[in-house]
N, C-alpha and C positions, 0 to 999 in steps of 0.2 A: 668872501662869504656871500651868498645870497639868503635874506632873513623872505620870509614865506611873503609879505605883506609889501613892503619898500625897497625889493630890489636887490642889487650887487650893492652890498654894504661894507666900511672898512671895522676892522675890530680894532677901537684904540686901547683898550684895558681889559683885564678879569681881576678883579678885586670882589671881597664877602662886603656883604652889606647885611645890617639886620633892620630886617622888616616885621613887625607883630613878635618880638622876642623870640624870632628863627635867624640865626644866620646863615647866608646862602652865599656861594660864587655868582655873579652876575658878569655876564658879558656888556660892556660898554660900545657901542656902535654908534653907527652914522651912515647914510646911504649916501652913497658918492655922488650923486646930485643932489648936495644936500642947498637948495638952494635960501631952504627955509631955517637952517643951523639948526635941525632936530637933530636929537643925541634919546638914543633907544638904548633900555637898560632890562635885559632879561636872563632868568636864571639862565646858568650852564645846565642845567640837568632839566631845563623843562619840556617836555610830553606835548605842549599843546601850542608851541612854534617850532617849525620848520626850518633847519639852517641846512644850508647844503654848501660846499665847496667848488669853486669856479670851476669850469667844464675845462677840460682838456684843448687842446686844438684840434687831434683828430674825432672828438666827440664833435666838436663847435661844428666842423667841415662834413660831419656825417647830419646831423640837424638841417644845417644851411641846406644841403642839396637835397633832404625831404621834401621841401617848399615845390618841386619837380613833381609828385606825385601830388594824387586826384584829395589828399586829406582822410577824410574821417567819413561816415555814414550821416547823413541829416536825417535828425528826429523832426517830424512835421509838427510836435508840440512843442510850443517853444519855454513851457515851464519844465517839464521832462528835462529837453535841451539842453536848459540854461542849469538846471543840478547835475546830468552828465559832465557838461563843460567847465563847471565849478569844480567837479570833484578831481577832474584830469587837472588843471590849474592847479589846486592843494596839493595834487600828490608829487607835484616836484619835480615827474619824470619829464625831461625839456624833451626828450620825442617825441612824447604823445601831446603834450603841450604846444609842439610845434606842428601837429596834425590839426590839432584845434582850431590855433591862427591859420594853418592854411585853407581849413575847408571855409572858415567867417570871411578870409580875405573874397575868397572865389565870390563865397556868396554876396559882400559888399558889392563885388567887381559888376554882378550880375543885375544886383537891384539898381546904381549909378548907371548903366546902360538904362533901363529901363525909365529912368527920371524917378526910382523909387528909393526911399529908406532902409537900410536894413533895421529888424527890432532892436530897440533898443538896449534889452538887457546885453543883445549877441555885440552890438557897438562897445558897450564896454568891459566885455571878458577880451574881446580884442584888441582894442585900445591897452588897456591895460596889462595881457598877459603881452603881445607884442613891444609895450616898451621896454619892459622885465630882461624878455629873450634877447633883443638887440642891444641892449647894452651888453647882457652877459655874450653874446657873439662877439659882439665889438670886440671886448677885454681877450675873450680866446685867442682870437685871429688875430688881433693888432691889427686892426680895421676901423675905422672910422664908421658912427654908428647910420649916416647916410649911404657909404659905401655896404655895409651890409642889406640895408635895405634897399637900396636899387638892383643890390641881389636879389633879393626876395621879388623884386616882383619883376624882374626879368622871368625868372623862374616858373613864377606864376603865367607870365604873359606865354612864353614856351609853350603851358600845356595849352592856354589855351588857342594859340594859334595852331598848336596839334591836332586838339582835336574837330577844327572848321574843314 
């Protein structure tokens, strides 16, 4: 399962719990780096998180080789941006999520040549939605989640020694 927030998560239980004199089915969780031993407890039927079911392999391998293409369109406003780039992150879909990371990688790649920063809010929708994605790679592929990533930025380096 991946829960919207923390990642490829395992589900240990669904058991009802009553909360406020409702009882509910509640999924029991834990995100597989759980290094901090959090245990997440949310309805089954709730509206306002996001669960999704681990990727395929030929989805994982059609994602991965994305990273090869130019990404996504850059907004020059970086609040605009950062709500684009949030809402593509919530909504789950790991390809368009994966255009996200590749266009913030590009642009890290760009500002680091230049002795520059990238903004900060863009450092951590990519930090963040990238560590999300590489796990959930990893787990697809049976890959190790450094071997995924040195994918990723061979891929990246490809275009851009493409396009010099």
């Amino acid at each position: 399962m991946i829960y919207s927030t923390h990642g490829v998560c395992q589900i240990d239980d669904i058991s009802d719990k009553t909360i406020a004199g409702e009882t509910k089915s509640y999924y029991t969780l834990h995100p597989i780096n759980n290094t901090q031993k959090l245990q997440i407890s949310i309805p089954v039927d709730s509206d306002k998180v996001m669960m999704l079911t681990l990727l395929e392999a030929t989805e994982a391998k059609s994602i991965l080789e994305s990273f090869r293409s130019p990404g996504v369109e850059w907004n020059p406003h970086p609040n605009n941006r950062n709500r684009e780039f949030l809402n593509v992150v919530h909504s789950g879909n790991r390809q368009e999520i994966a255009q996200v990371i590749n266009t913030l990688a590009r642009r890290k790649a760009e500002a680091d040549l230049l002795n520059k920063k990238l903004y900060e809010q863009d450092r951590k929708i990519l930090e963040n939605a990238k560590t999300i994605l590489v796990k959930e790679l990893s787990l697809a592929l049976k890959q190790s989640e450094t071997e995924i990533e040195q994918q990723i930025a061979s891929y990246l380096s490809e275009e851009a020694i493409a396009s010099v």
